[in-house]
C-alpha positions as a Markdown table, in Angstrom:
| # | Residue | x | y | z |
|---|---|---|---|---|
| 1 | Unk | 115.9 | 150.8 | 61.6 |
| 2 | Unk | 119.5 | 149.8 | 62.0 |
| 3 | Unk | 121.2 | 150.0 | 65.6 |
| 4 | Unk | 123.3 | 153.3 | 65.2 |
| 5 | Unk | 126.8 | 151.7 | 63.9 |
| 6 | Unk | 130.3 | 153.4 | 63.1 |
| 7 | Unk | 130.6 | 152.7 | 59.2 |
| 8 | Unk | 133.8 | 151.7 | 58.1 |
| 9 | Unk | 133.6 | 150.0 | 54.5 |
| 10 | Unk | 137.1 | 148.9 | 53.3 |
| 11 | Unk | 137.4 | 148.4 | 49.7 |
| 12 | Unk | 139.3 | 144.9 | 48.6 |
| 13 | Unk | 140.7 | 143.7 | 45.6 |
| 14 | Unk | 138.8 | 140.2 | 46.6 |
| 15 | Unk | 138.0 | 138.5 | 49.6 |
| 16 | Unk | 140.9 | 136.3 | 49.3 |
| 17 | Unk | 143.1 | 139.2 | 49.6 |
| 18 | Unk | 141.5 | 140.4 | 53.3 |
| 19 | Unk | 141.9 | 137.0 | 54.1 |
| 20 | Unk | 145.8 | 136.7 | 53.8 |
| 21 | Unk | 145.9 | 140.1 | 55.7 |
| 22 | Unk | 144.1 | 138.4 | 58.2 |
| 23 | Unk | 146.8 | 136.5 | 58.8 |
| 24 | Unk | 150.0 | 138.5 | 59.1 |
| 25 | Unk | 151.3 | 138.9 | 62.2 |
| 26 | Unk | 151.1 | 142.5 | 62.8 |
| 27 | Unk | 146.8 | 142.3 | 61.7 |
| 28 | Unk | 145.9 | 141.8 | 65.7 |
| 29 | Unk | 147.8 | 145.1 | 66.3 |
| 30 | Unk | 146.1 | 147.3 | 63.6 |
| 31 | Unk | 142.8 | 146.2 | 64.5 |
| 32 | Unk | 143.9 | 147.8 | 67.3 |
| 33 | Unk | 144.9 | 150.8 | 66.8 |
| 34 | Unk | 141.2 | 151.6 | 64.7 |
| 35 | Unk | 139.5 | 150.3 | 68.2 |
| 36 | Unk | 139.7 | 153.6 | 69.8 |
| 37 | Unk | 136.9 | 154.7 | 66.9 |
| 38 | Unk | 134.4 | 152.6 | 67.2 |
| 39 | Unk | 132.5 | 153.5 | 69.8 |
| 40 | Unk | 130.4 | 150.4 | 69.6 |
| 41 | Unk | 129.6 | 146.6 | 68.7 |
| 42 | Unk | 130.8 | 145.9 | 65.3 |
| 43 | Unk | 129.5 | 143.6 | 62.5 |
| 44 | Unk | 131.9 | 142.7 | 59.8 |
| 45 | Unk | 130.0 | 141.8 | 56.5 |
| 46 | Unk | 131.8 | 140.9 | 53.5 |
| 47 | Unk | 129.7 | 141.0 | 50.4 |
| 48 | Unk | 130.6 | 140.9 | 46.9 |
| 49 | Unk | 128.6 | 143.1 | 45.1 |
| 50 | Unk | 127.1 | 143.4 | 41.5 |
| 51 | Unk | 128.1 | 146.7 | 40.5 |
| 52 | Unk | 130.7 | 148.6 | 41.6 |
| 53 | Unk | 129.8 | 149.7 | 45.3 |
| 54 | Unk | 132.8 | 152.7 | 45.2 |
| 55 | Unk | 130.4 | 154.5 | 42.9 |
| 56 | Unk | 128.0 | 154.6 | 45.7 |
| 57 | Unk | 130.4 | 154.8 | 48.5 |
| 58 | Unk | 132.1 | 157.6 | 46.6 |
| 59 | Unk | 128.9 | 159.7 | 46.6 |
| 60 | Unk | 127.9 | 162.6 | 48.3 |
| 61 | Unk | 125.2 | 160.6 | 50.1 |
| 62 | Unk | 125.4 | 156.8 | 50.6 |
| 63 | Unk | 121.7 | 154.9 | 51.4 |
| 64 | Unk | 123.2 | 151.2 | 53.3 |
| 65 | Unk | 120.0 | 148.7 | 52.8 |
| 66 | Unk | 119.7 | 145.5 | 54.3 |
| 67 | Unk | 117.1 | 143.1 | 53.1 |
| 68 | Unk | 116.4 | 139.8 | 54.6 |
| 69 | Unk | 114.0 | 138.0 | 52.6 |
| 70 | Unk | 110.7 | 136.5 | 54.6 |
| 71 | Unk | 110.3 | 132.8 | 54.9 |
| 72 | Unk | 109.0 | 131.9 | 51.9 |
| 73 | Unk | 110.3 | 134.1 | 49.5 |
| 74 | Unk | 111.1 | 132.6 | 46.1 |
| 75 | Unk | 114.9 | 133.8 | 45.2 |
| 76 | Unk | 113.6 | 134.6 | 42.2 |
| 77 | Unk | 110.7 | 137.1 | 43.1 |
| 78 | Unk | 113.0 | 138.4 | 45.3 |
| 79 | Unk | 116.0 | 139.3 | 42.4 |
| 80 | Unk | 112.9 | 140.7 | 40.4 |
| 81 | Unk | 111.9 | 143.6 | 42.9 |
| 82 | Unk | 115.6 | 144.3 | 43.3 |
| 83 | Unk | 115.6 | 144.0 | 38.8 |
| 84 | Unk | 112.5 | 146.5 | 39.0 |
| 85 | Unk | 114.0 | 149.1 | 41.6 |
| 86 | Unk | 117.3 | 149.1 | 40.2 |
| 87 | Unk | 115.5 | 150.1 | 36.7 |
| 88 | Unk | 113.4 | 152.6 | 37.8 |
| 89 | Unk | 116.6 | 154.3 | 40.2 |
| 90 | Unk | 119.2 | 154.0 | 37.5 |
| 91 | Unk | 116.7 | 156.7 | 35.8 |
| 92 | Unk | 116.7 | 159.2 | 38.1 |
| 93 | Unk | 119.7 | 161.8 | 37.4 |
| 94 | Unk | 120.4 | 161.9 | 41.5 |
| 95 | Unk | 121.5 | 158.5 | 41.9 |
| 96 | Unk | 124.8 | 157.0 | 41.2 |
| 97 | Unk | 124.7 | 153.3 | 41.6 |
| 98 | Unk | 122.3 | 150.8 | 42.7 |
| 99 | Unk | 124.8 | 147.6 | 44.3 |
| 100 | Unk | 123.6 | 144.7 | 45.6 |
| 101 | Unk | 125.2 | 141.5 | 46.8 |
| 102 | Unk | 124.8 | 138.9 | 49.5 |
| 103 | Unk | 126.3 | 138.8 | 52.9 |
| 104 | Unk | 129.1 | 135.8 | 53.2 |
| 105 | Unk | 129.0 | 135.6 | 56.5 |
| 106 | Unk | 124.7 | 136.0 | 56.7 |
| 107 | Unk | 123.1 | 134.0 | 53.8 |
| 108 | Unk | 120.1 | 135.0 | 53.0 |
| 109 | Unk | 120.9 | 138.5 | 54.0 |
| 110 | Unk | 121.3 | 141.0 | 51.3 |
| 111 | Unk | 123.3 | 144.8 | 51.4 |
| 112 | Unk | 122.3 | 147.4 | 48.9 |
| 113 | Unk | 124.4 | 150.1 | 48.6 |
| 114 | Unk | 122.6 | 153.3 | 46.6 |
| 115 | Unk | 124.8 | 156.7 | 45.9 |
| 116 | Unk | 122.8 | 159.7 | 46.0 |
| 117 | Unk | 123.6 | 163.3 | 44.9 |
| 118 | Unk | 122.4 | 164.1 | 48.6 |
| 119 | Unk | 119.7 | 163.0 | 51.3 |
| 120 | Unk | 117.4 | 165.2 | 50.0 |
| 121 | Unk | 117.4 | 164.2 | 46.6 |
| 122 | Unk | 116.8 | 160.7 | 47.5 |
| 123 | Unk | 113.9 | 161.8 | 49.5 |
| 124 | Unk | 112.1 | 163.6 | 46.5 |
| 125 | Unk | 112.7 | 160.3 | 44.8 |
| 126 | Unk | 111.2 | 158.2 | 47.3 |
| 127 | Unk | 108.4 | 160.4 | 47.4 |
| 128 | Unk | 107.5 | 159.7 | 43.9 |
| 129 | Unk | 104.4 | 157.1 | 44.0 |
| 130 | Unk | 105.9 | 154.9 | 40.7 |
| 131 | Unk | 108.6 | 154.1 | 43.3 |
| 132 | Unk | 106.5 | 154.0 | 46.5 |
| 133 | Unk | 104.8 | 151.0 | 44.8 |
| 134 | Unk | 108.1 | 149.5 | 44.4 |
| 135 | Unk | 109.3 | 150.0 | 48.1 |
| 136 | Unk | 106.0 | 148.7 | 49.1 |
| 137 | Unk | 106.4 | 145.2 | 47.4 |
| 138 | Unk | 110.1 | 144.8 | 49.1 |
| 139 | Unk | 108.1 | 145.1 | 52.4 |
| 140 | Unk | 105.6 | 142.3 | 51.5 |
| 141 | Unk | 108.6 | 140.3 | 50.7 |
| 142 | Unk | 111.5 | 141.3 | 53.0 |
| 143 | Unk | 112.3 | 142.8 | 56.3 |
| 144 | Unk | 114.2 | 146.0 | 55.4 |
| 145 | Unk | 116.7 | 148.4 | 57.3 |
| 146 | Unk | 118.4 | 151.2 | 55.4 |
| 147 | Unk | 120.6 | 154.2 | 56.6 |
| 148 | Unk | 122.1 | 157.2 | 55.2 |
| 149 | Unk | 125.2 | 158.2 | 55.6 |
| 150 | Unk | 127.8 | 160.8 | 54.5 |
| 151 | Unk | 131.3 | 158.5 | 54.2 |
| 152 | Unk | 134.8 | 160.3 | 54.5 |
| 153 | Unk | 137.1 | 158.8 | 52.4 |
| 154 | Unk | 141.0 | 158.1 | 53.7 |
| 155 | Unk | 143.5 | 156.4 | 51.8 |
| 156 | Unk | 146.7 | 155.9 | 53.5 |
């Protein structure tokens, strides 16, 4: 299970673009001023994903996945389990968006970002055994970590 973490996803037009904010002068001083909310270590992940992750970060319940492949693990068996659960979510009416994309700054370390209609609705998914069988081949095949959580969205 992931360590309990603040999350604070921020949205970018590219990655080149939080790069040049990176370096204006008055970045050190709005980091800042959002220091005061997090209430513990942080772990900046950029990751590019393949769908568009606001549909699942929009949602009334977001699912945060992260898969690390075991040594071992053909690329392509991996992208097949993540082809076969994608296919069997994107039928169920409760979920948004299945996104998935690899962490820049941890390769070989995947985020999957599902939106769900609520907690509860993923949970009567999960319980179906079609997609038990699924979860159970990530597990063969990766170490996995997932969360739920319920995102408040500010613009400024």
């Amino acid at each position: 299970m992931l360590a309990p973490l603040t999350n604070l996803p921020s949205v970018w037009e590219s990655y080149e673009h939080h790069m040049k904010l990176t370096q204006e002068p008055a970045y050190p001083e709005m980091i800042k001023s959002i220091a005061p909310a997090v209430s513990g270590p942080t772990d900046l992940q950029h990751v590019d994903f393949d769908e568009d992750a606001t549909k699942a970060l929009d949602a009334p319940a977001t699912e945060v996945v992260v898969l690390t492949p075991k040594s071992g693990t053909a690329q392509e068996d991996f992208d097949a389990k993540i082809a076969t659960l994608r296919e069997s979510l994107n039928k169920e009416p409760a979920c948004h968006v299945v996104a998935v994309g690899e962490s820049r700054e941890k390769k070989g370390t995947w985020f999957m970002l599902i939106g769900w209609d609520s907690i509860e609705a993923h949970m009567d998914v999960a319980a179906k055994d079609a997609l038990k069988e699924i979860v159970k081949s990530f597990f063969a095949i990766a170490d996995v970590d997932l969360v739920h959580t319920n995102l408040v969205k500010h613009t400024a």
